[in-house]
C-alpha positions as CSV (number, residue, x, y, z in Angstrom):
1,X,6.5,-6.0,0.5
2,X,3.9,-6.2,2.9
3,X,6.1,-6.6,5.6
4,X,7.8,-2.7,4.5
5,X,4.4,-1.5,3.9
6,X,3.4,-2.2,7.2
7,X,6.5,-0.8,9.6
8,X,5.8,2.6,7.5
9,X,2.4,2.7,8.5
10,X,3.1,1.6,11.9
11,X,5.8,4.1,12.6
12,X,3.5,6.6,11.4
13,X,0.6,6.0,13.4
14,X,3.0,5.8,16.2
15,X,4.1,9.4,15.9
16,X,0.5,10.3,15.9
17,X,-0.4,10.8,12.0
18,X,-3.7,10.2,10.6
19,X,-3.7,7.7,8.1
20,X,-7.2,7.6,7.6
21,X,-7.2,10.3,4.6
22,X,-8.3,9.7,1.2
23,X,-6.5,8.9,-1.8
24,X,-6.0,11.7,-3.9
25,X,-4.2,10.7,-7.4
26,X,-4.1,14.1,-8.7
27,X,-1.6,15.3,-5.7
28,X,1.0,12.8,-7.2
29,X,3.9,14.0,-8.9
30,X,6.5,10.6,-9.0
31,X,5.6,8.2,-12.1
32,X,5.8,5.4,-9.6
33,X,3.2,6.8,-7.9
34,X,0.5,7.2,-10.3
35,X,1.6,3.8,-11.3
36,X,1.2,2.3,-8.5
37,X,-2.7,3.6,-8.1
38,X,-3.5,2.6,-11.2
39,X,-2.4,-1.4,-10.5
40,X,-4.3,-1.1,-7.1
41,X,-7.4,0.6,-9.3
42,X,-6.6,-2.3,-12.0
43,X,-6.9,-4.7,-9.7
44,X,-9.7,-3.7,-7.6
45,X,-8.0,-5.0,-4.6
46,X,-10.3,-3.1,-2.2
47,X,-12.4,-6.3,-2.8
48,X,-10.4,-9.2,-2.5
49,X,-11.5,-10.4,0.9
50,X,-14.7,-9.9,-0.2
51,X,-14.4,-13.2,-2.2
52,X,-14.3,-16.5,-1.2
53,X,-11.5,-17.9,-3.8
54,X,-8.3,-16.6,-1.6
55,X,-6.2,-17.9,-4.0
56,X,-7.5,-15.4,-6.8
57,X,-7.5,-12.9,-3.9
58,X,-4.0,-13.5,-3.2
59,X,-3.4,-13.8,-6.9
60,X,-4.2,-10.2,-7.1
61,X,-2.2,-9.1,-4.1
62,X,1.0,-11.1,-5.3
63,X,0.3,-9.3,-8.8
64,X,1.1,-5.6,-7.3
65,X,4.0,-7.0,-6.1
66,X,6.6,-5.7,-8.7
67,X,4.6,-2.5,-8.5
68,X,5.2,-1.8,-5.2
69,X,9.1,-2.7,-5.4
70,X,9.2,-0.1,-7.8
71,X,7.3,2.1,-6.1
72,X,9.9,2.0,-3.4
73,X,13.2,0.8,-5.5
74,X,13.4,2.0,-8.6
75,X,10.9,5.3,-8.4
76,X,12.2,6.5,-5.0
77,X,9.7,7.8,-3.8
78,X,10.1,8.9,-0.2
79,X,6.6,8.2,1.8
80,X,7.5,10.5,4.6
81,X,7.7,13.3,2.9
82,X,8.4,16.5,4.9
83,X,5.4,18.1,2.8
84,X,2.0,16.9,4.6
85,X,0.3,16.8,1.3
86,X,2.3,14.5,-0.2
87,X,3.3,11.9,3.1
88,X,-0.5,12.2,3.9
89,X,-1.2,11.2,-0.1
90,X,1.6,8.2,0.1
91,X,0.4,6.6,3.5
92,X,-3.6,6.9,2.4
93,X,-2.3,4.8,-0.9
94,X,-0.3,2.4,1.4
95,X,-3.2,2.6,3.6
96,X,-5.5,1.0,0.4
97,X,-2.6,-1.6,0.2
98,X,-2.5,-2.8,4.1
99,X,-5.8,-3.2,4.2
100,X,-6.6,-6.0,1.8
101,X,-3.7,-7.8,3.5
102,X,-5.0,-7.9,6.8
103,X,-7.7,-8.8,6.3
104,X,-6.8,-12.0,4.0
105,X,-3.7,-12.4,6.5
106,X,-1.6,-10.6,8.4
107,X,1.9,-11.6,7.4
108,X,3.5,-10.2,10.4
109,X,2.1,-13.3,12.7
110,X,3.6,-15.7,10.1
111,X,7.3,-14.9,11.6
112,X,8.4,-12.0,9.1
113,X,6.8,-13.5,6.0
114,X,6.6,-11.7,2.8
């Protein structure tokens, strides 16, 4: 999961997109989208690495798991988007994802982990 979240980000940084924007959840217009902010919102995971019990931290970021599968399995929802407002909207929500990750772990030193 991480792993996919990741490459996306990374290829669009490297064609020059910001990812910096802000989330905004009433721009989305795929269930599996406003599902998927409301786990990230349900699980405040903004905060995670603010803690000092990892394993609840990870606990949390585990939890969105399924969440993101279906966000990009079963709801199909296409991040790259050929309208800006909606690929800008999809990376700043995988943006709220990454970030929590990295700075817990960063799975991609781990030899393709997760």
């Amino acid at each position: 999961m991480f792993k996919r979240i990741a490459n996306i980000l990374d290829d669009a940084e490297g064609k020059g997109l910001d990812v910096s924007g802000s989330v905004d959840p009433a721009a989305f217009v795929a269930d599996a989208e406003r599902n998927l902010w409301r786990k990230v919102e349900e699980l405040d995971i903004a905060g995670v690495a603010d803690s000092d019990d990892y394993g609840a931290s990870f606990g949390k970021l585990r939890e969105l798991g399924p969440t993101v599968a279906a966000f990009f399995d079963k709801g199909g929802v296409m991040v790259m988007d050929p309208d800006p407002k909606l690929r800008d909207n999809r990376l700043a929500l995988l943006v709220r994802i990454r970030k929590p990750y990295q700075q817990i772990v960063d799975f991609r030193l781990l030899g393709g982990a997760a």
